[in-house]
VOPAGU-2260 file (C-alpha; in pm, 1 decimal, decimal comma):
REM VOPAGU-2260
SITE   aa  ch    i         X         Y         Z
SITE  UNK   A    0    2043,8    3793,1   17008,5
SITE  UNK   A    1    2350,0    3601,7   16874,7
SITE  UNK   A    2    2303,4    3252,5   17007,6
SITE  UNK   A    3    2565,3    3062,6   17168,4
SITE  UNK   A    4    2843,7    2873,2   16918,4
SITE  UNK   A    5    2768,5    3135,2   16656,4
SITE  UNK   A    6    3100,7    3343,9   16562,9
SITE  UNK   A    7    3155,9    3702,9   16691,9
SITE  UNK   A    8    3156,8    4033,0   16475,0
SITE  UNK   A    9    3008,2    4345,0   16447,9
SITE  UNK   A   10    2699,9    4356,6   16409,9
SITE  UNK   A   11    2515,4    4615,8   16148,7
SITE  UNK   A   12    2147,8    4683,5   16006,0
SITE  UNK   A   13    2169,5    4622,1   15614,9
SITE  UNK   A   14    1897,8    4692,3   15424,9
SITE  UNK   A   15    1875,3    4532,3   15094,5
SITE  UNK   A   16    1651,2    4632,3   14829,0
SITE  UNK   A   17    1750,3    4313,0   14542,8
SITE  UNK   A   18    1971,0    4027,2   14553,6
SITE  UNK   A   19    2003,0    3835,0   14148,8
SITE  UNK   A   20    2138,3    3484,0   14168,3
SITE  UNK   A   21    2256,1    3426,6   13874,5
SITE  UNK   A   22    2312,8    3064,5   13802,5
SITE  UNK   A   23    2436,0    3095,8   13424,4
SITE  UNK   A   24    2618,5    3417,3   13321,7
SITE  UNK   A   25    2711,8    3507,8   12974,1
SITE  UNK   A   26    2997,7    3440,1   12973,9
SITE  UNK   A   27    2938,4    3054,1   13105,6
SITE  UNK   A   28    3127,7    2783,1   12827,1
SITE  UNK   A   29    2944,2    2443,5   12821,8
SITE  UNK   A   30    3175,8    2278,3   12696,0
SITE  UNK   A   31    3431,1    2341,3   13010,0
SITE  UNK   A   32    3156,8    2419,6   13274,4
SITE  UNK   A   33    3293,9    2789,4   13370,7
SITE  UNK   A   34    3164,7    3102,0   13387,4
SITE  UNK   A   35    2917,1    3056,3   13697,4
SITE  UNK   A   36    2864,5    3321,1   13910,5
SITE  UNK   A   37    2661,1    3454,7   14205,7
SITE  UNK   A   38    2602,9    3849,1   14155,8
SITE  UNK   A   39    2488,0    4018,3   14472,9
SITE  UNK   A   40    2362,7    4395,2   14386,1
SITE  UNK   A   41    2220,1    4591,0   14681,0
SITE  UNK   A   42    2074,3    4962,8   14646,7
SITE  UNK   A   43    2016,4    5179,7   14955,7
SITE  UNK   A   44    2042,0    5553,3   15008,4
SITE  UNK   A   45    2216,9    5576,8   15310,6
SITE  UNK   A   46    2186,0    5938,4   15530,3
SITE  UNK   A   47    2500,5    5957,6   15674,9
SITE  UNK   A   48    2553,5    6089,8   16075,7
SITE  UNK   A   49    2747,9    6438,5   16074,8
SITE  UNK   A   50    2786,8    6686,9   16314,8
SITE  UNK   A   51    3026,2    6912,3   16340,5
SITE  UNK   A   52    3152,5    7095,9   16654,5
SITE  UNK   A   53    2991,6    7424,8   16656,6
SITE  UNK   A   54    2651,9    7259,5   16557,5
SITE  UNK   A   55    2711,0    7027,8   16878,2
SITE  UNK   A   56    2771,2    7249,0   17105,3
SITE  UNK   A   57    2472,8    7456,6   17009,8
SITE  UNK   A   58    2243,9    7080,8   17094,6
SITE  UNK   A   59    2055,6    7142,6   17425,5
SITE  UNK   A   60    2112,6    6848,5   17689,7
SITE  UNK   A   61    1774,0    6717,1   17581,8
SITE  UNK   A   62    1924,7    6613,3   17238,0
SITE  UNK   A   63    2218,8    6392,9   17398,2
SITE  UNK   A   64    2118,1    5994,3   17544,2
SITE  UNK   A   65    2289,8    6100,5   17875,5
SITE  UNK   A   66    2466,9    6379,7   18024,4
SITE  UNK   A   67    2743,2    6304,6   18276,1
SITE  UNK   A   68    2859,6    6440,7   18618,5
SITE  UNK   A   69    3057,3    6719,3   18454,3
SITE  UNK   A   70    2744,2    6858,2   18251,9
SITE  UNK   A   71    2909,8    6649,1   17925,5
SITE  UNK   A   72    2651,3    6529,2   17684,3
SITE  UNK   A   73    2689,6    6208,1   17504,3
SITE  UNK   A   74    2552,8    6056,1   17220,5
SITE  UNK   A   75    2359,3    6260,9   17066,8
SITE  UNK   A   76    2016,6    6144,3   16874,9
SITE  UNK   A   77    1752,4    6413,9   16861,1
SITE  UNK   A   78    1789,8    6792,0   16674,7
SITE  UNK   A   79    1795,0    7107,9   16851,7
SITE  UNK   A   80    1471,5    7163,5   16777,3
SITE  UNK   A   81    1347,1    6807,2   16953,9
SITE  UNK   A   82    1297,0    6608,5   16634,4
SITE  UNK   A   83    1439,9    6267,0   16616,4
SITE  UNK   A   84    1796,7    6281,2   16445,7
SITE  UNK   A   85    1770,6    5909,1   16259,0
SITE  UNK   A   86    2123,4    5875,9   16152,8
SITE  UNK   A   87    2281,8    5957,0   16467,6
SITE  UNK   A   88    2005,6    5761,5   16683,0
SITE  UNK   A   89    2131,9    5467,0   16473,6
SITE  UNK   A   90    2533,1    5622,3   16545,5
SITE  UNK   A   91    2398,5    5594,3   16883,5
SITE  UNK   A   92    2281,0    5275,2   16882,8
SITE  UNK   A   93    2590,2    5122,1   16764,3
SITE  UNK   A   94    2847,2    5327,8   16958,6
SITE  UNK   A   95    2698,1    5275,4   17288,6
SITE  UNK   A   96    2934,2    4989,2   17362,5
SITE  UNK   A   97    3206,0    5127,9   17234,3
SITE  UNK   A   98    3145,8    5456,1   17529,0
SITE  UNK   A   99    3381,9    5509,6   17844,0
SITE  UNK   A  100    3043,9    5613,5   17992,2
SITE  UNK   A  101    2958,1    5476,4   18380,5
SITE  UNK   A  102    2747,6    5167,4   18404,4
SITE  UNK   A  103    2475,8    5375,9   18526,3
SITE  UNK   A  104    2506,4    5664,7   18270,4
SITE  UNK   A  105    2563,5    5350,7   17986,2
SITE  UNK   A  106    2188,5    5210,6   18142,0
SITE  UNK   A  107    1990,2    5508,6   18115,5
SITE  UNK   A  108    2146,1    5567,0   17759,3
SITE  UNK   A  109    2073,5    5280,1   17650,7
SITE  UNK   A  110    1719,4    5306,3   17763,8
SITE  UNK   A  111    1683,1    5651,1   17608,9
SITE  UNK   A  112    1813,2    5521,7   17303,5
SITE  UNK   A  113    1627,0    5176,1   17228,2
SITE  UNK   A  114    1237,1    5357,0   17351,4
SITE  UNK   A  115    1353,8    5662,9   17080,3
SITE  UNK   A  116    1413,6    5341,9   16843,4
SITE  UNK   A  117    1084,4    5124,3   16886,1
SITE  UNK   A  118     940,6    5473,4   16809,1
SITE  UNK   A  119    1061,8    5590,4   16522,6
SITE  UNK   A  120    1240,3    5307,2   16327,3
SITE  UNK   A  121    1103,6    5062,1   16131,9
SITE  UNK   A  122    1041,9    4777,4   16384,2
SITE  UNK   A  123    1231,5    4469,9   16210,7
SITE  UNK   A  124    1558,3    4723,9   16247,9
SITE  UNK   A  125    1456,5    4845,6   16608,7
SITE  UNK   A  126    1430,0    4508,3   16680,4
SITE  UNK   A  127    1779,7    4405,6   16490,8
SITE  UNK   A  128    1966,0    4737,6   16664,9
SITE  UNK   A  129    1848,0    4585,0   16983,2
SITE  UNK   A  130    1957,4    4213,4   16922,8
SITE  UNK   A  131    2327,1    4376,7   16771,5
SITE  UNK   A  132    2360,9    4532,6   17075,4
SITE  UNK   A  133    2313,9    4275,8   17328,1
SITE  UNK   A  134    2528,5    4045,1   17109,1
SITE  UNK   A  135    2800,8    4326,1   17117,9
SITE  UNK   A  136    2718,0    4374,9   17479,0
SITE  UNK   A  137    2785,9    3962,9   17529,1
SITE  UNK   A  138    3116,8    3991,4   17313,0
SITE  UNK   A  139    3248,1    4250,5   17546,6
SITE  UNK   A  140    3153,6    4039,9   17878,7
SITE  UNK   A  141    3340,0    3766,9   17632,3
SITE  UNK   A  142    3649,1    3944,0   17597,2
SITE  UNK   A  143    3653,2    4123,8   17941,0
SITE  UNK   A  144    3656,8    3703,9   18098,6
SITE  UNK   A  145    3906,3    3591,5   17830,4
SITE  UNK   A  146    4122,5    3891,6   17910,6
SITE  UNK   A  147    4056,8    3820,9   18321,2
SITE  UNK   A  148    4165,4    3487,3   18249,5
SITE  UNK   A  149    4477,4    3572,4   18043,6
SITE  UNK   A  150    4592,7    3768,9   18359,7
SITE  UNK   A  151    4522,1    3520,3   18599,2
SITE  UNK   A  152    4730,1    3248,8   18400,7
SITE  UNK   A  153    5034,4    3506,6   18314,3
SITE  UNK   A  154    5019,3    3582,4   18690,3
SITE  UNK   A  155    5015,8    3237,4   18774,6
SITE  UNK   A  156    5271,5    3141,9   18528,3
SITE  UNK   A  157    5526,7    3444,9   18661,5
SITE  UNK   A  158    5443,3    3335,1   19002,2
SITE  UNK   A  159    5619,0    2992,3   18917,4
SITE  UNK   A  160    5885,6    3133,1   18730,8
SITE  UNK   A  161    5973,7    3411,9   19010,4
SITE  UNK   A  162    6077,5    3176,3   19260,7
SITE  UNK   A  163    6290,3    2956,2   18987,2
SITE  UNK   A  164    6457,3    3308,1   18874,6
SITE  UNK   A  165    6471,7    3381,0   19252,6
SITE  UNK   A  166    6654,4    3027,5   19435,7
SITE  UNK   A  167    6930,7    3048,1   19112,7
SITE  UNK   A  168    6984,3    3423,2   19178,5
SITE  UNK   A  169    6984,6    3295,1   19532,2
SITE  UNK   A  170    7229,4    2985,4   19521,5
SITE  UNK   A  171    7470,8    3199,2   19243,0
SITE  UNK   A  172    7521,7    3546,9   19547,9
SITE  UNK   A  173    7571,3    3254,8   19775,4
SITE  UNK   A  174    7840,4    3094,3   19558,8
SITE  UNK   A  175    8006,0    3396,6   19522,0
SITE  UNK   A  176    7966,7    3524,8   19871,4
SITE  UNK   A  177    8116,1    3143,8   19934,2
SITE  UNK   A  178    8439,7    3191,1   19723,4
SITE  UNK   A  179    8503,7    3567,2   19864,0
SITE  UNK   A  180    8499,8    3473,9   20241,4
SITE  UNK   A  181    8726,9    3183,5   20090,1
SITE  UNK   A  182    8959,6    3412,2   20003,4
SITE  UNK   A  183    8954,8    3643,0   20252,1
SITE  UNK   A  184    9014,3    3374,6   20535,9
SITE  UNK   A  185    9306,6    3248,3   20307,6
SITE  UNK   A  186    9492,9    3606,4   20324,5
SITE  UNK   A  187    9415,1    3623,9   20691,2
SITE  UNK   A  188    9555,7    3290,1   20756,3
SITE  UNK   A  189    9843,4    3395,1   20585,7
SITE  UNK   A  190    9884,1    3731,1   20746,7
SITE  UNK   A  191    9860,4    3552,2   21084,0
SITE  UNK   A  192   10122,1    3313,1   20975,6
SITE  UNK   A  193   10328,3    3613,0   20876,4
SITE  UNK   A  194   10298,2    3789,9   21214,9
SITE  UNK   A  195   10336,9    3475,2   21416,4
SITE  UNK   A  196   10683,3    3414,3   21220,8
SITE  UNK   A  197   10777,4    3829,3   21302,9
SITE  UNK   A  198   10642,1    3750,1   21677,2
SITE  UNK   A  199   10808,3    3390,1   21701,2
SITE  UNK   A  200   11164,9    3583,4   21649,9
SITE  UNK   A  201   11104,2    3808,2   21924,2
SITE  UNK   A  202   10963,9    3558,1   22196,6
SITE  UNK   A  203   11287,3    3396,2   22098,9
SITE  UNK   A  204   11537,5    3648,2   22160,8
SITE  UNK   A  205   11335,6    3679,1   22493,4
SITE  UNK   A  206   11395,6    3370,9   22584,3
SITE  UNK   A  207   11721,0    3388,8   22526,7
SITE  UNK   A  208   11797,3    3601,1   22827,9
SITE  UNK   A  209   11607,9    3344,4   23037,2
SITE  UNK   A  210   11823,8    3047,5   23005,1
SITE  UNK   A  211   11734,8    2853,6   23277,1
SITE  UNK   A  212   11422,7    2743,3   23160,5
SITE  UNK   A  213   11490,2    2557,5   22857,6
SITE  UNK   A  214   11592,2    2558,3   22506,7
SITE  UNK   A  215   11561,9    2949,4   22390,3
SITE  UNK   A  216   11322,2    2754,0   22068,9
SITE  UNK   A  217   11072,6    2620,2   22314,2
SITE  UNK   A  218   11055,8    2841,8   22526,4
SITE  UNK   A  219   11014,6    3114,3   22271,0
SITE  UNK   A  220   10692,6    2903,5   22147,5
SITE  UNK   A  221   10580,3    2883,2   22537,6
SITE  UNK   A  222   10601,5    3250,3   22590,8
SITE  UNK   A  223   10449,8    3327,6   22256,6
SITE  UNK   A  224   10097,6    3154,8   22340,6
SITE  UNK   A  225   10080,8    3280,0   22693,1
SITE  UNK   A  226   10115,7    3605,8   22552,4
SITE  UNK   A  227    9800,0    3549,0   22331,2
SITE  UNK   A  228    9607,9    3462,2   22668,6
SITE  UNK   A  229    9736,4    3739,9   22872,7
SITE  UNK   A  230    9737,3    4112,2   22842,4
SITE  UNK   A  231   10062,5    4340,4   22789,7
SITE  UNK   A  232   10094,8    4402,8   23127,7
SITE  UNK   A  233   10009,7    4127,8   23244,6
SITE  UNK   A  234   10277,0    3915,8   23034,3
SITE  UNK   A  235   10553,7    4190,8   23144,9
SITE  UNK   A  236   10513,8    4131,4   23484,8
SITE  UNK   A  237   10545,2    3733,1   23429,4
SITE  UNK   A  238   10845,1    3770,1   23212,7
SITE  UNK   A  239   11007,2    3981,3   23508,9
SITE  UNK   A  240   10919,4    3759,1   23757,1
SITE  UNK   A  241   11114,4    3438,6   23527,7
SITE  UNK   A  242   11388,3    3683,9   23487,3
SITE  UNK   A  243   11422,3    3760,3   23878,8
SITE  UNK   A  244   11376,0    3404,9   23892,9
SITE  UNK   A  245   11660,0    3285,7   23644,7
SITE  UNK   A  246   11877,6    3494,2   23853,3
SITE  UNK   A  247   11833,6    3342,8   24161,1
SITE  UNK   A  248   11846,3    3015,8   23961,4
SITE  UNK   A  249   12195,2    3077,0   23865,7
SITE  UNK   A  250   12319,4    3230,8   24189,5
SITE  UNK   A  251   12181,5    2923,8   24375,8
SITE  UNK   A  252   12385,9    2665,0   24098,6
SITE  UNK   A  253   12703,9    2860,5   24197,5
SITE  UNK   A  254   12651,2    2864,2   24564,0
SITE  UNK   A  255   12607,5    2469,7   24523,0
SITE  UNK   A  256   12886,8    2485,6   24305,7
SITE  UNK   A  257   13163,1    2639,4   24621,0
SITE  UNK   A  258   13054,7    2389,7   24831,1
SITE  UNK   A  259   13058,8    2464,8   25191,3
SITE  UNK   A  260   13069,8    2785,0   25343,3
SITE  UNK   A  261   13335,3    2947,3   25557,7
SITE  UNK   A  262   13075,6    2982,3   25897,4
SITE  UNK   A  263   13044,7    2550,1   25878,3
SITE  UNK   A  264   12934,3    2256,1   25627,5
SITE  UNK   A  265   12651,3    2363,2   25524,6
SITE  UNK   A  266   12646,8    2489,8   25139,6
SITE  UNK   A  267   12570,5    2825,0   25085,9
SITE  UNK   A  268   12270,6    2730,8   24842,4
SITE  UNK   A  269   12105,4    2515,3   25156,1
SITE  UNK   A  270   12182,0    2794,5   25388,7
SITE  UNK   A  271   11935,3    3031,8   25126,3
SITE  UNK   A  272   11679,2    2753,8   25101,8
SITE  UNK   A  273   11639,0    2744,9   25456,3
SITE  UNK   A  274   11562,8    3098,1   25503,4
SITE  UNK   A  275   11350,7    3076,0   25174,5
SITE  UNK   A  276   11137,5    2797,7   25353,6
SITE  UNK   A  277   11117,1    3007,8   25670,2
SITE  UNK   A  278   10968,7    3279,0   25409,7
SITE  UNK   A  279   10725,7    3058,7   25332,2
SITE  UNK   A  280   10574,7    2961,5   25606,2
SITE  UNK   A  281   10481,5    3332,1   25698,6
SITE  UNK   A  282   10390,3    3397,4   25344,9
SITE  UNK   A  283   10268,8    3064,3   25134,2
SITE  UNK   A  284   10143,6    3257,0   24809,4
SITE  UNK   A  285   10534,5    3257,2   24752,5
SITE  UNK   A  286   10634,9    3029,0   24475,8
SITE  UNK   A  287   10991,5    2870,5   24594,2
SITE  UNK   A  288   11153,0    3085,6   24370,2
SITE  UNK   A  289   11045,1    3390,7   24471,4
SITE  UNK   A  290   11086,8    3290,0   24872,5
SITE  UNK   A  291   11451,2    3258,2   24736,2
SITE  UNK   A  292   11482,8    3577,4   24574,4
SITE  UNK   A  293   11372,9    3771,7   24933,4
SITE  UNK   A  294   11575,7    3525,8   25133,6
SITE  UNK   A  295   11861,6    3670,8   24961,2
SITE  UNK   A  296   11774,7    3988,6   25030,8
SITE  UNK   A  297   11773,9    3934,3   25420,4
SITE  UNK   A  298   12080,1    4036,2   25609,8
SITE  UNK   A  299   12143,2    3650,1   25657,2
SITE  UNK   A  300   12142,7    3593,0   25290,0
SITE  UNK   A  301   12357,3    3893,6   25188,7
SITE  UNK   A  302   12612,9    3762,3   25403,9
SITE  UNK   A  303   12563,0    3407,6   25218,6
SITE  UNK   A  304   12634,8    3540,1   24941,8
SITE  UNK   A  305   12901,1    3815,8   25042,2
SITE  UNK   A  306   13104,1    3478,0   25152,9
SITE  UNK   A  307   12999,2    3320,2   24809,4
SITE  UNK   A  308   13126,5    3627,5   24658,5
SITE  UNK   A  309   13510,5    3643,4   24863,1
SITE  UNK   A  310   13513,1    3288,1   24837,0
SITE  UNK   A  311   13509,4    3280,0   24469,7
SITE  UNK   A  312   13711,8    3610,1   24447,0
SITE  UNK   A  313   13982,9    3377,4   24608,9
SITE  UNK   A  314   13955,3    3080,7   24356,7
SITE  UNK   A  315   13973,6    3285,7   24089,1
């Protein structure tokens, strides 16, 4: 059996018949010290293992080491007619390793094969088939670990670079992703500000039919976010209301403006205030304006302003 520290290789029987050292060949020179030389001659008739196909598959499963779960013999090592086949026990021998055979198929094999040895092979090259083997056996156990271990440290080594490969993909998509949605809110923003400019025109023409309350500019920008807070209808029915309500602003300025009224001192605007605050008090949700707007619609304010009316027909 190899012993441990001592290099790997195949391992072979060689029989050799002569070995001549020759320390001083013909051709050594003296004078210059060359011309030594080792000469290693070796003789051996070797039988050589050949079978071909047909003659195989006319071997009963007796001649074969093992035959498998699908009736397959392997490694064959005895003639058809039961004899011991010496060159391919020794095949065998050496190409048991090398089999895709089961562990348990490789076992009893192997025990076939090394009994059929001790038996008929010389001893010393039983003996060396079976020491080969177990070295061979070792070298594969050898490799199998080193190539176990190989795996384990390219596993471990992708396992570290994964996550490095994985937090740059990572941090590049969520650079990118960054810069879009950039963009994107920049072309809304400046969408919006487009609209708002298109809307801002509008709430000012609006305003510009409600004069009474304020510059047509601010109160464009007034009506314009309480639009944003209120639905369509909702905003139409407060710009109708202000409109009612401008009206009955202006009315009321030019009742002040006539002074009193034919029927006695009083003004004509304090008349409709009155009944407004009469209003009022039967119905409080009534904002002052719209208290005045009814009032005027009361047979005492449509005479209010019917003498409003003649009395600035007259100064006109």
């Amino acid at each position: 059996m190899k012993k441990a520290g001592e290099p790997r290789g195949v391992y072979k029987a060689l029989t050799i018949e002569r070995i001549d050292l020759v320390d001083r060949g013909a051709s050594f020179d003296p004078a210059t010290g060359e011309g030594a030389h080792v000469t290693i001659v070796k003789r051996a008739d070797v039988e050589k293992a050949v079978l071909t196909t047909a003659s195989r598959n006319k071997l009963p499963n007796s001649s074969f080491a093992v035959v498998d779960a699908n009736g397959v013999g392997h490694l064959p090592y005895k003639h058809a007619d039961g004899s011991i086949d010496l060159p391919h026990l020794r095949n065998a021998l050496a190409r048991l390793n090398q089999t895709q055979l089961s562990p348990a198929d490789k076992a009893k094999a192997k025990a076939k094969l090394e009994a059929a040895a001790r038996q008929h092979l010389p001893s010393s090259e039983a003996a060396k088939m079976a020491e080969d083997y177990e070295d061979s056996e070792q070298d594969m156990e050898e490799d199998k670990k080193g190539e176990a271990e190989m795996k384990a440290k390219k596993a471990k080594a992708k396992k570290i670079e994964e996550p490095m490969e994985s937090d740059v993909v990572k941090a590049e998509v969520a650079k990118a992703v960054a810069v879009e949605v950039e963009k994107r809110q920049a072309l809304e923003a400046l969408v919006t500000k487009m609209r708002d400019e298109r809307d801002r025109e509008a709430f000012v023409a609006k305003a510009a039919e409600l004069p009474t309350f304020g510059t047509k500019d601010k109160l464009g920008e007034i009506l314009h976010l309480v639009s944003k807070s209120l639905s369509k209808e909702q905003y139409e029915f407060l710009v109708a209301k202000m409109a009612a309500a401008s009206k009955v602003i202006s009315e009321s300025k030019l009742l002040a403006e006539l002074g009193a009224s034919e029927s006695g001192d009083e003004s004509p605007d304090a008349a409709v205030a009155k009944i407004a605050t009469e209003i009022r008090k039967s119905n409080p949700k009534l904002t002052t304006e719209q208290a005045y707007a009814e009032a005027l619609t009361t047979p005492e304010g449509r005479a209010i302003y019917a003498g409003w009316k003649r009395a600035a027909e007259r100064g006109a």
